[in-house]
N, C-alpha and C positions, 0 to 999 in steps of 0.2 A: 758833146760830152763823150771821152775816152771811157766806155764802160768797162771795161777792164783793166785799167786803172784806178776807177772809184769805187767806193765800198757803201755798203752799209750796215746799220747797226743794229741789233734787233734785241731789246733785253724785258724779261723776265721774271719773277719772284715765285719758289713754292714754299709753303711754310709762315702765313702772314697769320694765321689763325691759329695756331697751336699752344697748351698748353706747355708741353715738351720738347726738345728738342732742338736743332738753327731753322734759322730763315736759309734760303739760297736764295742769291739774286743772279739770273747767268747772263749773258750778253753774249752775243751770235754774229761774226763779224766775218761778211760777204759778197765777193762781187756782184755790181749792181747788174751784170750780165748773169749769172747765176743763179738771179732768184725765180725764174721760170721752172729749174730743178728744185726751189724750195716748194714752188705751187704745188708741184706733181708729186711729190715727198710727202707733205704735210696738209692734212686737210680742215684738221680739228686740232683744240687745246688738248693739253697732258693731261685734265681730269677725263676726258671721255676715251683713254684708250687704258686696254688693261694694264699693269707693271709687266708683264710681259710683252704686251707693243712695244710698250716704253723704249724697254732695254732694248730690242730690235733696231726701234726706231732710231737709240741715240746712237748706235754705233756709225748708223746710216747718217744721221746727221752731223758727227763728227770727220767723217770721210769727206763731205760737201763744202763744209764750212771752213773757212781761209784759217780762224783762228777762235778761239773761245772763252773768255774771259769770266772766271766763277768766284765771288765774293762767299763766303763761310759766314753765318753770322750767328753767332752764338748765345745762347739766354741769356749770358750777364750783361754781353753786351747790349742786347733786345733791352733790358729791364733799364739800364741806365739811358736811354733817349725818352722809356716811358715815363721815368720818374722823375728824372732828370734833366730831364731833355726838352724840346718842342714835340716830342710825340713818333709813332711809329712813321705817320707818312714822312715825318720831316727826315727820318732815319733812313727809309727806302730813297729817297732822293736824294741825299748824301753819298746812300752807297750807286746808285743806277749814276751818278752823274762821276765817282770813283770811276767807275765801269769807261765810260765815253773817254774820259782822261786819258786812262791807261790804253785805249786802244789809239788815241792821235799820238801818243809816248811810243808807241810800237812800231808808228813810221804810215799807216795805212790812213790813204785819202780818201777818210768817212766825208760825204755830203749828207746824209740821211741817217737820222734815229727813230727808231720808235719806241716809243715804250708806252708797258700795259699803266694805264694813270689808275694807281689806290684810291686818291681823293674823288671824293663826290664831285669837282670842279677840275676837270682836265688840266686845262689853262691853268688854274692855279698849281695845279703840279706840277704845270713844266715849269712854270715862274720858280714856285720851290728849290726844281734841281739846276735852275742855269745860277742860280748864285754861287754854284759849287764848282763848276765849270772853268776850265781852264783856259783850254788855248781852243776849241772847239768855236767852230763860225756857221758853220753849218744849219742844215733845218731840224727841228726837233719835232715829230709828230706825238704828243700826245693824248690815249682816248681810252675810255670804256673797251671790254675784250678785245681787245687791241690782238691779243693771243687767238681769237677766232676771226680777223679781218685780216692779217696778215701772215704770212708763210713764219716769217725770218721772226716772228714774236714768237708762234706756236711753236719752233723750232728749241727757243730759248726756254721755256715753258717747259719741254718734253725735258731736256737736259737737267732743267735745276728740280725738276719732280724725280726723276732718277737719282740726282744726288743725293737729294733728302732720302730716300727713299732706303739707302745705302746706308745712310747716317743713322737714320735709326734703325737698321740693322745693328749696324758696330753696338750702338747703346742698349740694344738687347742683350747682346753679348755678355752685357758687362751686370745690367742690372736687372734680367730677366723678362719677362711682361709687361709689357708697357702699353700696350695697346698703338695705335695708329697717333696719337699724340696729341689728338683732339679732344677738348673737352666733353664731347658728343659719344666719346667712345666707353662703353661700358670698363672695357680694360686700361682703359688709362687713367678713369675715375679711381678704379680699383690702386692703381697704383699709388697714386696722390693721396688715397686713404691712409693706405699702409706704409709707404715710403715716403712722407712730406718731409721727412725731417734730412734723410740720411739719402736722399735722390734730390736735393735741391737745386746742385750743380746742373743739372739737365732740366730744370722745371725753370719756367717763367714767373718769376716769384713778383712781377707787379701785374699780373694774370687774375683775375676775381676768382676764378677756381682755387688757387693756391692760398690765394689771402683769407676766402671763408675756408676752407681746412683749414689751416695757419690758426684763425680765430679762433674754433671752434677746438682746436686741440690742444691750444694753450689755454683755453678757459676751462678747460677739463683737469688740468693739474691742480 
């Protein structure tokens, strides 16, 4: 194998949990000679290093990586797979398998994917996202912390927690306090208290947080 002509693929999700704000799915695309520099780069996922590693990190990590593919997913569109749809993982494997697509579209000879699997059943997740899949023949790995056993996931991991991370800056910007976007967060409760009606564009409105406020503020009228 010409390792410097093959690639591979490493993707990603921050934001599967929130109240507030997109998903990011990013995908990390590498020669397969190169990823000795992702080892020595990257030792741990994006939740264990501060937003200021982060941002370090992804500058460093965008310097390495051949090319980087970042999907934006937005609450409404989040709400229409939940409600709508077959559900959030079937939605993450729609867009992660978008992701593989657009990188064999780009011209780069992936042999290898990895990706972090949501589903409690690995396997059934990759089944998930090869129905989506295009022209891709390759191997597709994937597993549980997928983002702490390999470089080129944690990599993808650091990236799309920096984008989020960005994003709901901008939407502070716009609508104040918002907390971290988690339903966990004191200030983002707060928010959904006070703003359920008139902040819905940024809220996960098929979210149980969203829907008991929702409930509970419409039966007060």
């Amino acid at each position: 194998m010409d390792e410097d002509n093959t690639y591979v693929l490493g993707i990603d999700e921050a934001g599967r949990g929130p109240v507030i704000g997109p998903m990011v799915i990013t995908g990390i695309i590498a020669r397969i000679s190169q990823l000795s520099r992702f080892d020595k780069l990257v030792v741990k996922d994006s939740k264990k290093y501060t937003p200021r590693q982060r941002e370090a990190l992804s500058q460093l990590i965008r310097e390495l990586a051949n090319d980087i593919i970042v999907k934006i997913v937005e609450p409404r569109e989040i709400d229409k797979w939940v409600e709508d749809g077959d559900g959030l993982n079937e939605m993450e494997a729609f867009f992660y398998a978008s992701i593989i697509n657009e990188a064999v579209s780009r011209g780069y000879n992936i042999t290898l994917v990895y990706v972090d699997a949501c589903d409690t059943d690995p396997e059934r997740f990759r089944g998930r996202l090869s129905k989506y899949i295009e022209d891709y023949n390759g191997v597709i790995i994937s597993e549980h912390k997928a983002d702490e056993n390999y470089s080129i996931v944690a990599s993808a991991s650091i990236i799309a927690k920096t984008i989020r991370d960005r994003e709901i800056d901008k939407l502070k910007k716009v609508y104040g306090e918002i907390g971290s976007g988690y339903p966990s967060d004191p200030k983002t409760r707060e928010f959904l208290e006070k703003h359920w009606r008139e902040g819905a564009d940024i809220i996960r409105r098929s979210w149980k947080p969203y829907k008991t406020i929702n409930r509970k503020k419409s039966g007060e009228k």
